[in-house]
C-alpha positions as CSV (number, residue, x, y, z in Angstrom):
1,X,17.3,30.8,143.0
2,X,20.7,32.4,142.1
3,X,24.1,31.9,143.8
4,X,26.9,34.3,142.6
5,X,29.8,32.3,141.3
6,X,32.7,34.1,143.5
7,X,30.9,36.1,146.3
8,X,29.7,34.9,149.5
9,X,28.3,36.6,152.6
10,X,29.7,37.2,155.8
11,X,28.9,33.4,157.0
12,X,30.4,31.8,153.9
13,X,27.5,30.6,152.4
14,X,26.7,31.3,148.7
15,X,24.3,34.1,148.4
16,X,21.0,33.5,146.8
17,X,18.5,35.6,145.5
18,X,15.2,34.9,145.6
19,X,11.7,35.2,147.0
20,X,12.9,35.4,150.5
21,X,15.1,38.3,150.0
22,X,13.1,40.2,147.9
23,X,10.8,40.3,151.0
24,X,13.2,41.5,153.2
25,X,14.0,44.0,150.6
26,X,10.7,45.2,150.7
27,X,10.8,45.3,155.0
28,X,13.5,47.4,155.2
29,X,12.7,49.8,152.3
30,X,9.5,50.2,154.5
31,X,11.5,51.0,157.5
32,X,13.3,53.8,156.4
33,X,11.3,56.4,157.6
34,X,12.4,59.2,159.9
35,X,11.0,59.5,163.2
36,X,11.0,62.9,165.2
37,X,11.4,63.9,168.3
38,X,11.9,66.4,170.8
39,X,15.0,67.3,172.4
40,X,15.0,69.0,175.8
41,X,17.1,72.4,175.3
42,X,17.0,73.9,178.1
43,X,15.7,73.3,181.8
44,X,15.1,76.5,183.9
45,X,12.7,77.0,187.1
46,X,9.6,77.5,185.3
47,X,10.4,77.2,181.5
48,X,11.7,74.0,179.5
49,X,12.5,74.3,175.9
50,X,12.6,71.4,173.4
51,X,14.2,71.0,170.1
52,X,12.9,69.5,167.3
53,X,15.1,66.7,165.8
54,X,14.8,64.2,163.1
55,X,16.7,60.5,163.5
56,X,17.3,59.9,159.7
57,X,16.5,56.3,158.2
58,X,17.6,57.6,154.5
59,X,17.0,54.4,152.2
60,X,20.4,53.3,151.0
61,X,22.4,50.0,149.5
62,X,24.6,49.8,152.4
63,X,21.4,50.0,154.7
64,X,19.9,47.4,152.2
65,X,23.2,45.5,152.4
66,X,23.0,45.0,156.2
67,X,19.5,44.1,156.2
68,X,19.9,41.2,153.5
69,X,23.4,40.5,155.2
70,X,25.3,40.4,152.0
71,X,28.1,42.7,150.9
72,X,26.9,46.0,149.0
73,X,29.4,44.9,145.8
74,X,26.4,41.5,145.5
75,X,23.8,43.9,145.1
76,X,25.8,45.7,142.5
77,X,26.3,42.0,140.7
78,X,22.9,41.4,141.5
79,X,21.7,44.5,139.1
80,X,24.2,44.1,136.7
81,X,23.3,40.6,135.9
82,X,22.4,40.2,131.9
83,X,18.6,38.9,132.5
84,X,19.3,37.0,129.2
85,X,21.6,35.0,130.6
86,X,19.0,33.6,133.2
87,X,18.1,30.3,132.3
88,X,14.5,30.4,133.8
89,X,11.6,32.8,133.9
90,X,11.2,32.6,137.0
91,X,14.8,33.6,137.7
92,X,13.9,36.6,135.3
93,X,11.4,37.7,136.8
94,X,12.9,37.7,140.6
95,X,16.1,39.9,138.9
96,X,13.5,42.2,137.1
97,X,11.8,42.8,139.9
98,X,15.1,43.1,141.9
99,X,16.1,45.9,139.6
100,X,12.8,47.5,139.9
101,X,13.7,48.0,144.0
102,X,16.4,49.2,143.4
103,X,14.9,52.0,141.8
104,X,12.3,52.6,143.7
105,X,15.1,52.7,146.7
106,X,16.9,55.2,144.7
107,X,13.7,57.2,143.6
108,X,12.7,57.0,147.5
109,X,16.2,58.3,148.7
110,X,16.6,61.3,146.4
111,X,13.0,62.7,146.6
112,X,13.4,62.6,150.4
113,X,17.2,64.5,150.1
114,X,15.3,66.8,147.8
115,X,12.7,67.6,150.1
116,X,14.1,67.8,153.6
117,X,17.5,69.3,152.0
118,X,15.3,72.1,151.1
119,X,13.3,72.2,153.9
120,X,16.0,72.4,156.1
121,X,15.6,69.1,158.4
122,X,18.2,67.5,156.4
123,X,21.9,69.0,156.3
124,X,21.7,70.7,153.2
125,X,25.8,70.4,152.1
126,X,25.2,66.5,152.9
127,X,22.3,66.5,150.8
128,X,23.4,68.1,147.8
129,X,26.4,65.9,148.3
130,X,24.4,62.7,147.9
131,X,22.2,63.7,145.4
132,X,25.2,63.9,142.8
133,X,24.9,60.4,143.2
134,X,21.7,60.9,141.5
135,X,22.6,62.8,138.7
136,X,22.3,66.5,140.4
137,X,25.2,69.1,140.1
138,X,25.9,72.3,141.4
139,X,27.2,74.5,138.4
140,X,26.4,77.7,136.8
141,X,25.9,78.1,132.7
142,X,27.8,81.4,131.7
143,X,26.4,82.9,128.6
144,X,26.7,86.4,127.4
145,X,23.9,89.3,126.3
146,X,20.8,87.9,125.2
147,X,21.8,84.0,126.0
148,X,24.3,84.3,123.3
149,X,27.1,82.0,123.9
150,X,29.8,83.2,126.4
151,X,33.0,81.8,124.2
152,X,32.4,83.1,120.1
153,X,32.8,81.1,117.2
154,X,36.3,80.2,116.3
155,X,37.2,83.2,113.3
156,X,35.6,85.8,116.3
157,X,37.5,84.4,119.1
158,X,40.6,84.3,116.8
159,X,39.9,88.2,116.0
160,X,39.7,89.2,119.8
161,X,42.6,86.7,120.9
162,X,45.0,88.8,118.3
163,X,43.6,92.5,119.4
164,X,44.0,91.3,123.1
165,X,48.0,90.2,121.7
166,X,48.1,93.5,120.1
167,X,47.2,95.6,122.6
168,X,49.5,93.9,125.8
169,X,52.4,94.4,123.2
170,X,51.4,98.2,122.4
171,X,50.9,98.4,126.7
172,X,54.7,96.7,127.0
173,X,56.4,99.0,124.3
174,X,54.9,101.9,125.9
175,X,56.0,100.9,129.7
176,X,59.7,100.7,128.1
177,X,59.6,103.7,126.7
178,X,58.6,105.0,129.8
179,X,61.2,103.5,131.4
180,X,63.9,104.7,129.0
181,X,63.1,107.8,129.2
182,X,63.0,108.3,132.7
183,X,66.5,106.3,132.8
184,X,68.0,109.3,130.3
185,X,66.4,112.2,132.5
186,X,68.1,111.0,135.3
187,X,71.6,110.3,133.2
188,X,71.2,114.1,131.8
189,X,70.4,115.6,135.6
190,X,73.5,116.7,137.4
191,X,74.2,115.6,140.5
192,X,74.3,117.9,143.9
């Protein structure tokens, strides 16, 4: 068994990790499925229509937390732990296999955002929010012709960046003169 040195649960007690609760890790992992059901629309004289709905049990450590009934930040010091530091097998194994949960839970929870978020049963926007949490990202890779980089290399980039300077100066000597000489036409026209 292993009791965290500073945290305890919501009772007081020292939190231990062991056999037990890697069973009731395993329960509630088990329980998170969704369950559908139908949802009565609308009610007229001779038609009724349901909805389809799902009540989401999405596998997560705060669910996990709850169902163990120890704070979400012990299961976070429970996977961290250094499984060298252990001073027994036994207490390896039970952390190993701990971690392994974890994963599976996290493995679980992002294959079924993946699928229902596609499919449409899930929100999609809180999907592809959670999933970050799994690595995913929403961005788009900009590249120019033929998958050449969008940004040159350095002497290129330094060649465009002074033509670019070039031309803006040539575009503000011209606008001047523009001005200047539309300043002296009105000087040089007499007044009614």
């Amino acid at each position: 068994m292993f009791m965290t040195d500073d945290v305890k649960n919501l009772g007081g007690r020292p939190i231990i990790l062991n056999e037990t609760v890697l069973a009731k890790c395993e329960i509630y992992l088990n329980g998170c499925e969704d369950e559908e059901y139908q949802l009565t629309k609308s009610a007229g004289d001779k038609n009724i229509s349901y909805e389809n709905k799902i009540k989401v049990k999405l596998p997560t450590i705060e669910g996990l937390a709850l169902s163990i009934n120890v704070h979400k930040e012990t299961i976070f010091e429970w996977e961290k732990r250094d499984l060298q530091t252990l001073e027994t097998e036994e207490l390896k194994d039970i952390f190993q296999r701990f971690s392994d949960f974890l994963s599976r839970l996290r493995n679980k929870q992002a294959e079924r955002l993946l699928n229902n978020g596609l499919s449409g049963d899930y929100n999609p926007v809180i999907a592809k929010l959670i999933l970050t949490k799994h690595g995913y990202r929403d961005s788009q890779e900009l590249v120019g012709g033929e998958g050449k980089p969008l940004i040159p290399d350095p002497d290129t980039k330094k060649i465009a960046d002074e033509a670019v300077a070039a031309y803006i100066s040539q575009q503000k000597i011209s606008e001047q003169k523009n001005d200047n000489s539309g300043n002296t036409q009105q000087q040089q026209t007499p007044a009614n």
